[in-house]
C-alpha positions in Angstrom: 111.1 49.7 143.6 111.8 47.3 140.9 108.4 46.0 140.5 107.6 49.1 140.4 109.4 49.9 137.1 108.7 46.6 135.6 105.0 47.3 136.3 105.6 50.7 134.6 107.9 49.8 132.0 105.1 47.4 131.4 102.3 50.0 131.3 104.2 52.0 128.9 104.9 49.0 126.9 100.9 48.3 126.3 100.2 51.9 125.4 102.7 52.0 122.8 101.4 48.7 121.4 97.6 49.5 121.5 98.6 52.9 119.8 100.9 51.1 117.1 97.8 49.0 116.5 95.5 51.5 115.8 97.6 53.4 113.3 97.9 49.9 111.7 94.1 49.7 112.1 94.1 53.1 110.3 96.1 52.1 107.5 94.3 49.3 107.0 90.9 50.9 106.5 92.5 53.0 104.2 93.7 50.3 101.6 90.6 48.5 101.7 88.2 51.4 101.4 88.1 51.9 97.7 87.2 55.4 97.7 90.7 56.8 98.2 92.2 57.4 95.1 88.4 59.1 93.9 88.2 61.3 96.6 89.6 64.7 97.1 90.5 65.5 93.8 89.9 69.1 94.0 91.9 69.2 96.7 94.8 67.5 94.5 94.0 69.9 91.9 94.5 72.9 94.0 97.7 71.9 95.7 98.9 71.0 91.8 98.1 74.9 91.3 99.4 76.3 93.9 102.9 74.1 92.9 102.4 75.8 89.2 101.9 79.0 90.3 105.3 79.2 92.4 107.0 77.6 89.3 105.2 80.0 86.7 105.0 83.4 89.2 107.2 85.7 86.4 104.5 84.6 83.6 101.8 86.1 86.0 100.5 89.0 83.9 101.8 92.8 85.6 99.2 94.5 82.9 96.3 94.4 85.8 97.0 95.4 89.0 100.6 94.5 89.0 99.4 91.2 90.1 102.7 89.5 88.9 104.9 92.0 91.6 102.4 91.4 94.1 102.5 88.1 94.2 106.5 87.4 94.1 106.8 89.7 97.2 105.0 87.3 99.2 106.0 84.5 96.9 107.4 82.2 100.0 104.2 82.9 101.8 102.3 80.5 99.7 104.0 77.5 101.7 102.0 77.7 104.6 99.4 76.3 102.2 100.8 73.0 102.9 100.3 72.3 106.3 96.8 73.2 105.7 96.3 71.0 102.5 98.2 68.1 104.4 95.3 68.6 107.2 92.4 68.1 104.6 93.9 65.7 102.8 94.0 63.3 105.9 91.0 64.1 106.7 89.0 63.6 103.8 91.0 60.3 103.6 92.3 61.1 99.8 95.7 59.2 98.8 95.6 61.2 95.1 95.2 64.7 97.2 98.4 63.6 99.4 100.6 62.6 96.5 99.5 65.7 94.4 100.7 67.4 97.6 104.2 67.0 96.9 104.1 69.2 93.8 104.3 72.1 96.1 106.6 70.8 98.6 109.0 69.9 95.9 108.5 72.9 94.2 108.8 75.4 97.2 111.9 73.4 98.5 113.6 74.0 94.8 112.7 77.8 95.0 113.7 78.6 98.8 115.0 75.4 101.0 118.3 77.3 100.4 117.2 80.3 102.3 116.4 78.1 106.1 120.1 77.1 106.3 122.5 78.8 107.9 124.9 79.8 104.9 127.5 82.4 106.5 131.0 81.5 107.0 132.3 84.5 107.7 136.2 84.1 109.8 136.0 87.6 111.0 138.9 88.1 109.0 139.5 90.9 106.8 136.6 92.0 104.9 133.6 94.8 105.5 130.6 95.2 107.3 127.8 97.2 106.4 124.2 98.0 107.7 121.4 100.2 106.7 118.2 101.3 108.5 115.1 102.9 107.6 114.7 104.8 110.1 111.0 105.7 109.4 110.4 109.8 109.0 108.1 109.4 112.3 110.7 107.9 114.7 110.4 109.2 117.9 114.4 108.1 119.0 116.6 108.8 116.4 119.8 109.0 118.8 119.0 105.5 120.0 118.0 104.0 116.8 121.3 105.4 115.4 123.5 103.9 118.5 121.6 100.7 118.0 122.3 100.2 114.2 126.1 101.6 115.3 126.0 98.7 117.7 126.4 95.9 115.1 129.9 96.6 114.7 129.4 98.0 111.0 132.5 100.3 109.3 129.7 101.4 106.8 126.0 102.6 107.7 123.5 103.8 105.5 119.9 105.6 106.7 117.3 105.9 104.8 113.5 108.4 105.1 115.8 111.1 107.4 114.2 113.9 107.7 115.5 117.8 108.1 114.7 118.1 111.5 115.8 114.7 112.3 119.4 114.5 110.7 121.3 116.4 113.6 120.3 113.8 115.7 121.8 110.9 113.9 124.4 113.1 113.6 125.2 113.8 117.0 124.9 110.1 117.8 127.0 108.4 115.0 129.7 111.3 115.1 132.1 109.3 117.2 132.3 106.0 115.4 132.0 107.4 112.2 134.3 110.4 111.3 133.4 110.4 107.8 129.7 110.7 106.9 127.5 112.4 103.9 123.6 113.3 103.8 122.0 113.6 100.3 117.7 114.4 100.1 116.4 111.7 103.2 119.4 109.4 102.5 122.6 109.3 104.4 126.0 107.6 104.7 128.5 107.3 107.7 131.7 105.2 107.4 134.8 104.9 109.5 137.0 105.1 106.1 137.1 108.1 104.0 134.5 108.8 101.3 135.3 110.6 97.8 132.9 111.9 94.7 129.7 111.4 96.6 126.8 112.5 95.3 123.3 112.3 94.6 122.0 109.7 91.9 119.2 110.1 89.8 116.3 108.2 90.3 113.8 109.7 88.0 111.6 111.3 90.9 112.6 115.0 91.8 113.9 114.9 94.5 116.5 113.2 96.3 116.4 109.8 97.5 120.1 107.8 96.1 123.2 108.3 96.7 126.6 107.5 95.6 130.0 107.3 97.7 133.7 105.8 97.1 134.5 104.0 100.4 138.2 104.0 100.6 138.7 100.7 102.7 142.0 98.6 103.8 141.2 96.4 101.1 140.4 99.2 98.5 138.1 101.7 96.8 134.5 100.3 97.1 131.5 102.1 95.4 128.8 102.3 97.8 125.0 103.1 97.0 121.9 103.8 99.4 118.8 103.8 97.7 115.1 104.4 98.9 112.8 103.5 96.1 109.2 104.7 96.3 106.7 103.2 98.3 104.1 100.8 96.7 100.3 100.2 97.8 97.9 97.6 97.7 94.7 99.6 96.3 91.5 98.1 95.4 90.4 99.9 92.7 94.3 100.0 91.3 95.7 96.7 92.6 99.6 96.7 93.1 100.4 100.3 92.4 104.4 100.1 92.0 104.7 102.5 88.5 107.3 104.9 90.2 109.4 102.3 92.3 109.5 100.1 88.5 110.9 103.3 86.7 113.3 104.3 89.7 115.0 100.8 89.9 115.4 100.8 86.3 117.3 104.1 86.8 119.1 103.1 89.8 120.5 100.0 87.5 121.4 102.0 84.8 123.7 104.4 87.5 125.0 100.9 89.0 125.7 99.3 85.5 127.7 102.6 84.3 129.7 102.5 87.8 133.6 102.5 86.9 134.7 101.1 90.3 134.6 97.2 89.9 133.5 96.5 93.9 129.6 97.9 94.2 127.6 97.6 97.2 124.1 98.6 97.5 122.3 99.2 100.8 119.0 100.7 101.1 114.5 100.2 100.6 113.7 99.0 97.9 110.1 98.4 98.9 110.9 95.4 97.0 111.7 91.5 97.3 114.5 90.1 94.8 111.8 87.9 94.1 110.1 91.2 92.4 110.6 90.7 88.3 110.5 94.6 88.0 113.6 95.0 90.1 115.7 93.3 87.7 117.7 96.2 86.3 119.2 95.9 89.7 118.8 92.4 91.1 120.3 90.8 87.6 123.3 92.5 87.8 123.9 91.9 91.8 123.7 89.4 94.4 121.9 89.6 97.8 123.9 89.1 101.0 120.9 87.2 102.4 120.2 84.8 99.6 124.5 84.3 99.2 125.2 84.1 102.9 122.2 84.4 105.4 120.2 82.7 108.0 116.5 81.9 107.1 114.5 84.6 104.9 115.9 87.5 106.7 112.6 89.4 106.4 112.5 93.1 107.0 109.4 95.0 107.2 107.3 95.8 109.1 108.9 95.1 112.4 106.6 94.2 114.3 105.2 91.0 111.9 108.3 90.6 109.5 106.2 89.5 106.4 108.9 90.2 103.6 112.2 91.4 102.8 112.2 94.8 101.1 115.6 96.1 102.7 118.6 95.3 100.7 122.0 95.1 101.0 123.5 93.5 97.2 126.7 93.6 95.8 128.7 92.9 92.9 132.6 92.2 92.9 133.0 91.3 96.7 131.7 88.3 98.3 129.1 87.7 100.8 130.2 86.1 103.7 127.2 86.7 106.6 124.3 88.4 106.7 121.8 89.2 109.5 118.5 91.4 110.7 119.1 93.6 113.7 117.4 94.2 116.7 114.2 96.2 116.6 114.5 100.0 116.7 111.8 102.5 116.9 111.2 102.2 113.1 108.7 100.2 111.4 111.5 98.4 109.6 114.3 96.4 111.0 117.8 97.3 110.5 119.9 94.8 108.4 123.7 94.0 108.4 126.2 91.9 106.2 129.9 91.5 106.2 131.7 90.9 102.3 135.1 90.0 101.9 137.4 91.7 99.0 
């Protein structure tokens, strides 16, 4: 038995050695072939581009196409172009491609290496959770997508795209944990604590898709918001066509901005990243749960491929503590959660 492991211990030994030698043989080749530092310079010059373009994304025109907006809400996307630069660059043996490489990998560390860590600390002391859903006008089990988002423990849910024939349903099912609930247009609001002056907001559309509540917590009176901005498309004869989500976000940050009550939360679609430049009548003035306190991206929508965060929960004057995606429902969104302390 124990020449048996010598013999194997052995074996292992001269595999490890004759691979050791031909990355050195590797190496080598590359220092005394000449051509490395001329070849694959457009391949540096492309991964120097796509490190500008993150860097200088809110100086990318919105005049055609709302390029600019298009191309912040999949901003953290354009990281997987590493990997596949990296690939080329070995292969095409190019030592100026691999150091131009780490103009993107700095650069896309800098903008999001702060969203992969876990950042919650949340005691499960105190505080308040929230969640909001939505809960797609087509869903086909409203009682158990309502029980589902009711699951995550929150004191305060908000659902978004209800529809008339929809609402006793998530009525029915949410009536037991939530004695206090309000339904303005195809937005909604349950909470455990009592609500006070709710009412629609105005959102420059004609009908009603915002609402406002005073949440009247242990802790204190907290203003609370559910939004559901228009929808945007990708067109190709139009390009990013977001006109009426731009014009309600600058409305719905006017009505948060005016708010009187110093503790504003804001849960909802925004069909919007806070990436998104024309979402900053709202996202200047708050925080988002995810980027102060979350775990990874948190992306959203659409459920089944989660390609980018367009639900929001934000606040201003309470502090992000955790936040966290839910399990799928039968939407084509997933329900998100977050917990704030006063």
């Amino acid at each position: 038995m124990r020449q048996a492991y010598i013999t194997e211990s052995g074996h292992d030994a001269e595999q490890g050695g004759r691979s050791g030698s031909r990355v050195r043989a590797a190496f080598g080749r590359w220092r005394r072939d000449p051509g490395i530092w001329r070849r694959g310079m457009v391949l540096a010059a492309f991964s120097v581009l796509v490190g500008l373009l993150m860097i200088f994304h809110a100086q990318i025109p919105n005049r055609v196409g709302n390029l600019g907006s298009l191309t912040e809400t999949f901003l953290p996307w354009l990281g997987l172009l590493v990997p596949v630069l990296l690939v080329l660059a070995l292969l095409r043996r190019s030592a100026t491609a691999l150091i131009a490489l780490l103009v993107p990998v700095v650069v896309w560390l800098n903008l999001f290496g702060g969203l992969v860590t876990d950042k919650s600390e949340d005691t499960g002391e105190g505080g308040l959770t929230v969640a909001t859903h939505n809960v797609n006008a087509d869903n086909s089990d409203p009682e158990g997508t309502a029980r589902q988002v009711a699951e995550s423990g929150a004191e305060v849910v908000a659902l978004e795209e209800l529809t008339a024939d929809a609402v006793p349903a998530y009525e029915k099912a949410l009536a037991s944990a939530y004695p206090h609930h309000s339904v303005v247009g195809t937005v909604g609001l349950w909470s455990k604590y009592p609500m006070s002056g709710t009412g629609a907001v105005d959102i420059r559309l004609g009908w009603e898709r915002a609402m406002r509540s005073t949440v009247a917590t242990p802790s204190g009176d907290v203003a609370v918001y559910v939004a559901h901005l228009p929808s945007v498309r990708v067109k190709m004869n139009s390009g990013f066509t977001a006109s009426q989500r731009d014009e309600s976000a600058d409305a719905l940050g006017a009505a948060i901005a005016r708010d009187e009550v110093p503790r504003v939360v804001l849960l909802g679609d925004l069909n919007g990243t806070m990436n998104d430049r024309s979402l900053n009548a709202v996202t200047a003035q708050m925080r988002s749960t995810q980027g102060a306190a979350g775990d990874g991206f948190g992306f959203s929508w659409p459920a089944s491929f989660p390609m980018a965060r367009i639900d929001q929960i934000m606040v201003k004057g309470v502090e992000p503590v955790s936040s966290w995606t839910l399990p799928r429902t039968a939407s084509d969104h997933l329900p998100i959660a977050a917990r704030v302390t006063f």
